[in-house]
N, C-alpha and C positions, 0 to 999 in steps of 0.2 A: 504493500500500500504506500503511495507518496505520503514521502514525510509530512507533506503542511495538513495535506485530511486526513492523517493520522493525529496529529495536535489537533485541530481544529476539533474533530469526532471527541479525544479523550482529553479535550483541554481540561485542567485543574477544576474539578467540583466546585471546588471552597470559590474561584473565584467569579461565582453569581453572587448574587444578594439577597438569593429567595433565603429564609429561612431555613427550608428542609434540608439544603444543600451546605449554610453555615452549619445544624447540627448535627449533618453526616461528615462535616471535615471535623468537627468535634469528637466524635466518637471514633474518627480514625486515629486522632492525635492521641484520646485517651488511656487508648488500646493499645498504641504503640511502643513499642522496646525502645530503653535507650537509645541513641545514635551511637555506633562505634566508632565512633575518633575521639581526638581531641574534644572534650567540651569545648561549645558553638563559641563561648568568651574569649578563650587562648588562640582559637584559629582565629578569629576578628582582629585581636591583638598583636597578633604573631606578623599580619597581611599586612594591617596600616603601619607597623615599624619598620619592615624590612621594606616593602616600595618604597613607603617616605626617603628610604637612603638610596634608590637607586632610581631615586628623579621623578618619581609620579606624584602628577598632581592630585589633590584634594578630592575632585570628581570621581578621578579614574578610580583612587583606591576605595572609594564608599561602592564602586561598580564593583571591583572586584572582591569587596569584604560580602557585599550581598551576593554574589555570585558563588563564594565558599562556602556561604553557610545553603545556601539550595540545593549542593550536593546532600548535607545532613536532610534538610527538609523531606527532600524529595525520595532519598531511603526509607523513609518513613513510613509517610503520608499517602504517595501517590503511585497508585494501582499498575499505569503502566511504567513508568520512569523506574520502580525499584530495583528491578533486575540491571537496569544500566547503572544507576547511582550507589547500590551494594558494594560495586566491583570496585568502586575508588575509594577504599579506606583502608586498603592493603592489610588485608585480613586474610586467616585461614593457611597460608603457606604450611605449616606444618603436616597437614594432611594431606596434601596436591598432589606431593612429589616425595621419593624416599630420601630426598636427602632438602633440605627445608632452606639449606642456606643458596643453593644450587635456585630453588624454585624461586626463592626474592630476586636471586637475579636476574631470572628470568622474566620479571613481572616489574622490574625496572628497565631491561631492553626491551621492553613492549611500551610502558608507559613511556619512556622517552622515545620512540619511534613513533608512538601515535601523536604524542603533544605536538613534535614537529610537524608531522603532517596537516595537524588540524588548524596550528598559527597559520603554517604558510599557505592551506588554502585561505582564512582571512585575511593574510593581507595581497594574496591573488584576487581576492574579490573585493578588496580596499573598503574591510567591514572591520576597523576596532573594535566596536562592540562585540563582534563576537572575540576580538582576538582578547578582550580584557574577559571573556566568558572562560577562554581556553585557558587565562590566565588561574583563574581566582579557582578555576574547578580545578585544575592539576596541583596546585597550591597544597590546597585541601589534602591533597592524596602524599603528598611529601611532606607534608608537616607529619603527616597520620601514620606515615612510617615509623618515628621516632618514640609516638605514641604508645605503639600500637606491636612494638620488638622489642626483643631483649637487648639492642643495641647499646640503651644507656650499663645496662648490666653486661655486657662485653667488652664496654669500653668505662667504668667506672672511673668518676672523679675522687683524687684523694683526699681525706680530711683537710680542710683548710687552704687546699689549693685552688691553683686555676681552674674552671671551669674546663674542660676539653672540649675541641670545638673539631673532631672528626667528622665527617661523612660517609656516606655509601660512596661517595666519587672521588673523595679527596683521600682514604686512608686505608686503601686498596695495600696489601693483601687482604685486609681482616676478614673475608669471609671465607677464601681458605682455609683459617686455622680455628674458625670459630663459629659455634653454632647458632647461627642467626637464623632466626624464626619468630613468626609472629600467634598472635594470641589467634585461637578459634571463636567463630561468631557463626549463631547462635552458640549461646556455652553449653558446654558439656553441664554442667551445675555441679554439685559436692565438691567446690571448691579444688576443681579441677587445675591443676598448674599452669594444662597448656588455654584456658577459657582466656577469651578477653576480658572476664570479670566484668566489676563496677568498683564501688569503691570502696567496697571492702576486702574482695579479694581479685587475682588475676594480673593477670602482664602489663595493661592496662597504665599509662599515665596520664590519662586524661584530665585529668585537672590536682591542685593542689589537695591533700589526705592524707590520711594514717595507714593506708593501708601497704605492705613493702615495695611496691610498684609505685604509688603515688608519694612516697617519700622523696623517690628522687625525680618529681616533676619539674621541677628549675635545672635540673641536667638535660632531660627532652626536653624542656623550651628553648634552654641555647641551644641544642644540635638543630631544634627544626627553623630555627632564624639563621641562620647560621645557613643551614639547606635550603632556606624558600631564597636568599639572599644567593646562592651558587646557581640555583634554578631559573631565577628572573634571569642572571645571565648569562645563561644559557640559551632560552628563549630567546632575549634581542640576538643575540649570532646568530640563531636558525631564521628567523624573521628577516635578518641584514643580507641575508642568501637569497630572498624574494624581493624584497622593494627594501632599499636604508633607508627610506621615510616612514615608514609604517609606524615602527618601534614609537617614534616621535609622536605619531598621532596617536598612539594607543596613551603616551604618558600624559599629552594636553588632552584629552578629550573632554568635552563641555555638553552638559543637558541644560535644559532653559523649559521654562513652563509645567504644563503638566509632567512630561520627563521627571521634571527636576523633582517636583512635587511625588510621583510616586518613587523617589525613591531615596527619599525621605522618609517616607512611608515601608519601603522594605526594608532599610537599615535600622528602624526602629524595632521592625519583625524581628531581625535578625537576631535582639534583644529579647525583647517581653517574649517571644511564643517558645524561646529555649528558656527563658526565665520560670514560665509558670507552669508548662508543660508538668504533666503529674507522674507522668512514667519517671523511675529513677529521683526521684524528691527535685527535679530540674536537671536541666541541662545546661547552664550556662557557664557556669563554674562550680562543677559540685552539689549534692545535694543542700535540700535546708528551702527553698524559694517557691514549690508548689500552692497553685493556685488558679482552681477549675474557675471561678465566679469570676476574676481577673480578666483569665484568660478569653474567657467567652467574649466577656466584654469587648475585649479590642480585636478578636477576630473577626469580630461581627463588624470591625469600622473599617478592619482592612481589606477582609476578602475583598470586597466587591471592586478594587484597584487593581484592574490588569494589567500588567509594567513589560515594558520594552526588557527589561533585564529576566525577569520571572519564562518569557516566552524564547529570549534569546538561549538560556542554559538547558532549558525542555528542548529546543532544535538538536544544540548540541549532543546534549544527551542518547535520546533517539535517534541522529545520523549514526551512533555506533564506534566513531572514527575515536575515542578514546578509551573505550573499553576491549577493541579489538585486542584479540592474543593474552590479555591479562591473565586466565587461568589455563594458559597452555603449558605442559610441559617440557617446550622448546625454547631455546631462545629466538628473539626476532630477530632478522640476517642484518647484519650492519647496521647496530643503530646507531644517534649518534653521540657523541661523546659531549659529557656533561665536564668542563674544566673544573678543576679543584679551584677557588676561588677564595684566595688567602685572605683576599683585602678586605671581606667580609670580617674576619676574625678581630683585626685590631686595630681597626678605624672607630671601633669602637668599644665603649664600657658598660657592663651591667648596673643599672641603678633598680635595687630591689625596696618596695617598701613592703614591708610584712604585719598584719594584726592580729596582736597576740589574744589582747579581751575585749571586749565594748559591755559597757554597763548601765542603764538603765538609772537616773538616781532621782525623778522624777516622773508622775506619770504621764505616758506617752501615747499611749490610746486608750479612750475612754470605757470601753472594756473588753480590754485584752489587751496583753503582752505587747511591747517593741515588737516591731520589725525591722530589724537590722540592715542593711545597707552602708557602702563609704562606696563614694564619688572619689576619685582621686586624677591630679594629672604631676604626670612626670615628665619634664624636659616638653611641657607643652603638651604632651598627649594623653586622653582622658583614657580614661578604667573606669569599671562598676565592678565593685565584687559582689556575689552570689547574697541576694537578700535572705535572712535567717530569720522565719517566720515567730512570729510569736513567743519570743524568749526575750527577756530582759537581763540578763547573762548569758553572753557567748564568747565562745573561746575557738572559734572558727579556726580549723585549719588548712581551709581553704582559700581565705583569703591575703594571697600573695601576688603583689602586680611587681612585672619586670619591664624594663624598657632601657631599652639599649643607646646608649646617649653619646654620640661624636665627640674622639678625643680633643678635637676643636675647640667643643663647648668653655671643656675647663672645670664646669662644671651645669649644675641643673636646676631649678626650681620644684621644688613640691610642695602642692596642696593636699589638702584631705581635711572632707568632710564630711561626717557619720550624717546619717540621714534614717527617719523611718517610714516606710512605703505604707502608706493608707489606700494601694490601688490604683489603678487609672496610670496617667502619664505623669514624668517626672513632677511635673508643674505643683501636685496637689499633695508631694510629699513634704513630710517636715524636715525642720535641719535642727540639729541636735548638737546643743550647748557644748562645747570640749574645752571651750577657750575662758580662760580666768578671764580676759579682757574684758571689759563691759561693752567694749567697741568694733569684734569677733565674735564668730562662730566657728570657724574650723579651725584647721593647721596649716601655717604655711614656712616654709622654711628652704635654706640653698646648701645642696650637698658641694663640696670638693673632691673632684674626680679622682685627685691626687692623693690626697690626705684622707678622705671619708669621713670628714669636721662639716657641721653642721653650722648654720650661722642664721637668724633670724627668730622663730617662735620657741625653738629649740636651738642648744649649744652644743659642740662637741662632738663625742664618740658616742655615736647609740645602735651599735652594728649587733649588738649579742641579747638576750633574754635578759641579761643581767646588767646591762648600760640602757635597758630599752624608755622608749619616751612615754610619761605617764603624763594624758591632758583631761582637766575636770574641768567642766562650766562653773561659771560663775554661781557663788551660792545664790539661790531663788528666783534665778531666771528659770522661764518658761522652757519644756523639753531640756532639761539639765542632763547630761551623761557623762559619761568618760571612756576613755581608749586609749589604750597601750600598744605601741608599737614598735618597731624597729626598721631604720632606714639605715641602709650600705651600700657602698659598692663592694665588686666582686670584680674578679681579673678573668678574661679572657685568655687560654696559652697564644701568646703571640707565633707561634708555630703552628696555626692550626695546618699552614704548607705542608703539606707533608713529601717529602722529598723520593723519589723512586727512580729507581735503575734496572731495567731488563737487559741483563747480559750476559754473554757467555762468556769464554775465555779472555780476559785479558789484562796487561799481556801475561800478567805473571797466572799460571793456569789455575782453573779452579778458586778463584776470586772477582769480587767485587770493586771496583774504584769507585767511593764518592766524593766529588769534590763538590765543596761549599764554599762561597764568600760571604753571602750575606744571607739572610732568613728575613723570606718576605720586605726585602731593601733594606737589612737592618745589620750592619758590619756584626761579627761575632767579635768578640774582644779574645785577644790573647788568653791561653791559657782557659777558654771558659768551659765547664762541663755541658754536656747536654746528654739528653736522655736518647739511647738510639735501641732500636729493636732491629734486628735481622732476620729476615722470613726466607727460606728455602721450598722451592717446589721441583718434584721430580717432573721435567720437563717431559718427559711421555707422558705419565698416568696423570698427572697435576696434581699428586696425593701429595700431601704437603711432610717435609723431610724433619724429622725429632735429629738434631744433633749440637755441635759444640762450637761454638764460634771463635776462632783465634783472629790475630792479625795475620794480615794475607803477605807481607812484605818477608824476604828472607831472613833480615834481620832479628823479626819479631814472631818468626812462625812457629815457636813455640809457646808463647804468651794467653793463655786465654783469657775471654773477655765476657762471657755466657753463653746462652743456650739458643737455640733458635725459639723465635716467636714470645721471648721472656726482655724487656728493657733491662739496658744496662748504662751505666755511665761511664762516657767517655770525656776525656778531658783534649780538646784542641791545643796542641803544640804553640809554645811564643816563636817568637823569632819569623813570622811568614801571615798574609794577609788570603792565603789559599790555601787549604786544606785539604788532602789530597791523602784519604783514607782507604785502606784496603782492608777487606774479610773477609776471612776464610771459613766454611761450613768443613765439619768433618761428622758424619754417623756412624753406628755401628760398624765394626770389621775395617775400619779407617778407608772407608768410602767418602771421598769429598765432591763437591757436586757444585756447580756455581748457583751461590746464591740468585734468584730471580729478582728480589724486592728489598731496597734497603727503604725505613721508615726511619723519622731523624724526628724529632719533637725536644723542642729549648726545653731545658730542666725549670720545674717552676720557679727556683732562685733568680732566673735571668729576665730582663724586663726591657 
């Protein structure tokens, strides 16, 4: 059937205005499972930080933040679209294929073979709007990688250090040596290891929790900003292969009038219907925010807005051209290559704020409990964390916003301000006393990029639980509370480069050379250590080689230095501005083999 009277025939229920059709888009929502990714908040977040740095305007990114979150939607909600929308949340690998890490790859040479195909027919038909469609949905499906594997658990950050900012593209071998696989959807249930859980159990990081998956969700936030950010640039070079103006018009793109107006209207969606959504206590950031009465409400104001964006990702969807090959057991023939993209890494700094309590110390709705909420903007761009319905004490461990702020800056501005949702749009919520000042409501304050020194409503060092910022309203103001929190920065490894060599013999046999000057533009100083791992693969079978790593040089070839696939420190020589490294693999039976892949990551001491 042609694509447009196939839309046309199964256009979106929800968006008539009869009644019966708002209460069957109701009762589809009600019914429905969480969404498997990323909660709808982190992807919105994740979208407008990383374009913001790679030049898109204002328009584009609300095109593409509505556009990410329609892939969620549209998994859900709608009858024909599921089966194409399912396939982008890079789920289920471990079951596909007998070897799980083998099948991710496979499902990223398809997803990168299809992405390009589907840009470059947009800008062959000099349609941005679809190309910010291609954008915002493939987005969604690389963020959801990080999500959604045991990647951060393969590539674990140490106590107190750099954040690691590897990739699937950038820190190639690791999936030779390690078993990367994603969580199962629908779950298994009994707290199954391989499920993609919620948020109490499973693989699962979807948003900030207690459960050991969602512990380490600020480690999958920086890989998938980090990834969406290697990804966008990836995309303009396949784009720049069809028209080099395209790219340009997809970052200026401008709606005007109604346009503009609906989508306004789906970026609010993008919010309230994962806000109060009942499946899962919400989807926007974690549970705690459910709310059928709410929810009706505003669907009933939105449905009947049928948007150039809502109809441009149901085309996309339906042509197929981004789902194709995703569950094959094959790879796709030549796809194309996604660059390791350093400058992502250390152009920039994480600024976290984190809320530890929010308290109640007047009352707040006339009967019944707070409703928690904090509004916040970092370096300028806004957050909503996950409303906590009906508690006048919370100790939410969900609400953690990040934002990645240009070493430029220097440093950032933060606001925050606790609020309690009485329903409807933000307009009719209250703002909730923190501030001693008789002349204040919220927090506002300037972090030092450098330093992590706070200067304004707050002073100093408030990076830990135990330095954290304690703000109470003024005694017998109206909505009086208080909130405890904690704002820091955090380091990025400025290596996120990760450096690689496929070689055989040379010259000295059965060794690697790498030579270094600088890491990501940045001189190595004399004498500095850095942390290096050495991966060996048997070039016939590609089964990856357990052996012992020496210096490859004659000098030093008895020296060793560790193991394959295990980091070691090496320490660069004074005296010379090039570095000019050799090592040697040896296995069982003194079998030595040339290393395939040398990986080099700066030790977190070096900055």
């Amino acid at each position: 059937m042609n694509i447009q009277k196939l839309l046309t025939k199964n256009l979106y229920a929800a968006r008539r205005a009869a009644p019966v059709a708002i209460v069957g888009v109701l009762a589809l929502i009600c019914g429905a499972t969480p969404s498997h990714a990323f909660d709808t908040g982190p992807h919105h977040d994740l979208t407008r930080d990383a374009l913001d740095r790679e030049g898109f305007g204002n328009t584009a990114i609300k095109i593409a933040q509505v556009d990410n979150w329609y892939t969620d939607y549209f998994s859900d909600v709608h009858p024909v679209l599921q089966d194409y929308a399912r396939q982008l949340h890079f789920d289920n690998t471990p079951t596909i294929h007998n070897s799980a890490t083998w099948q991710v790859g496979n499902y990223w040479s398809h997803l990168t073979t299809n992405t390009r195909t589907a840009l470059q027919q947009a800008a062959q038909q000099n349609d941005p709007l679809k190309g910010l469609a291609v954008l915002g949905v493939s987005l969604h499906t690389v963020q959801d990688f990080y999500s959604h594997s045991n990647w951060v658990e393969a590539h674990p950050k140490a106590p107190h250090a750099a954040f690691r900012t590897e990739t699937w593209f950038n820190s190639q071998p690791a999936p030779l040596y390690l078993d990367i696989h994603t969580g199962h959807y629908p779950n298994y249930g009994g707290n199954n290891p391989l499920d993609h859980g919620d948020d109490t159990y499973g693989i699962n990081h979807d948003a900030p929790g207690d459960s050991p998956a969602r512990r380490h969700y600020s480690e999958a936030y920086v890989y998938a900003y980090v990834a969406s950010r290697e990804w966008t640039h990836a995309m303009k070079t396949w784009s720049d292969q069809v028209d080099p103006t395209f790219w340009a018009k997809m970052q200026q793109y401008a709606v005007y009038g109604k346009n503009s107006t609906d989508l306004d209207w789906d970026l609010t969606a993008t919010y309230r219907v994962s806000e109060w959504i009942p499946s899962g206590g919400g989807h926007w950031k974690g549970p705690g925010s459910t709310s059928i009465p709410d929810l009706a409400n505003f669907m009933a104001t939105w449905l009947p807005h049928i948007t150039v964006y809502d109809l441009k990702v149901q085309q996309l969807l339906l042509s197929g051209v981004l789902t194709q090959g995703l569950t094959s057991n094959s790879p796709a023939p030549n796809p194309p290559a996604v660059p390791g993209y350093s400058y992502a890494a250390w152009d920039v700094q994480p600024v976290t704020v984190k809320t530890l309590a929010a308290n109640a110390l007047s009352s707040l709705d006339f009967n019944s409990q707070a409703d928690f909420y904090a509004q916040l903007t970092i370096g300028g761009q806004p957050f909503y964390e996950a409303t906590q319905d009906n508690k006048n004490t919370i100790y939410p461990s969900n609400w953690v916003s990040m934002k990645f702020v240009p070493w430029s800056s220097k440093g950032a501005n933060v606001t925050y301000i606790l609020k309690d949702e009485d329903g409807g749009l933000n307009g009719s919520d209250d703002i909730c006393d923190i501030n001693p000042s008789p002349y204040d409501y919220g927090f506002a304050s300037y972090i030092d990029l450098q330093t992590g020194l706070l200067s304004g409503d707050a002073t100093g060092l408030h990076d830990t639980a135990a330095t954290s910022i304690l703000r109470t309203g003024q005694p017998g103001a109206n909505n009086r509370a208080q909130a405890k929190m904690i704002v820091k920065v955090d380091r990025l490894q400025l290596a996120n480069a990760s450096f690689y060599k496929n070689m055989t013999a040379y010259p000295v046999p059965n060794t690697i050379h790498f030579q270094l000057l600088k890491i990501n533009g940045i001189p190595i100083p004399q004498a500095k250590a850095v942390q290096v791992t050495v991966y060996a693969v048997d070039s016939k079978t590609g089964v990856p080689i357990q052996g012992e790593v020496y210096m490859g040089d004659a000098a030093h070839d008895d020296v060793q230095l560790g193991v394959t696939g295990q980091p070691f420190t090496y320490v660069f020589p004074s005296g010379t501005q090039t570095y000019d490294v050799p090592f040697k693999v040896w296995a069982a039976g003194n079998q030595h083999y040339d290393p395939a892949i040398v990986h080099v990551t700066v030790a977190d001491t070096y900055y």
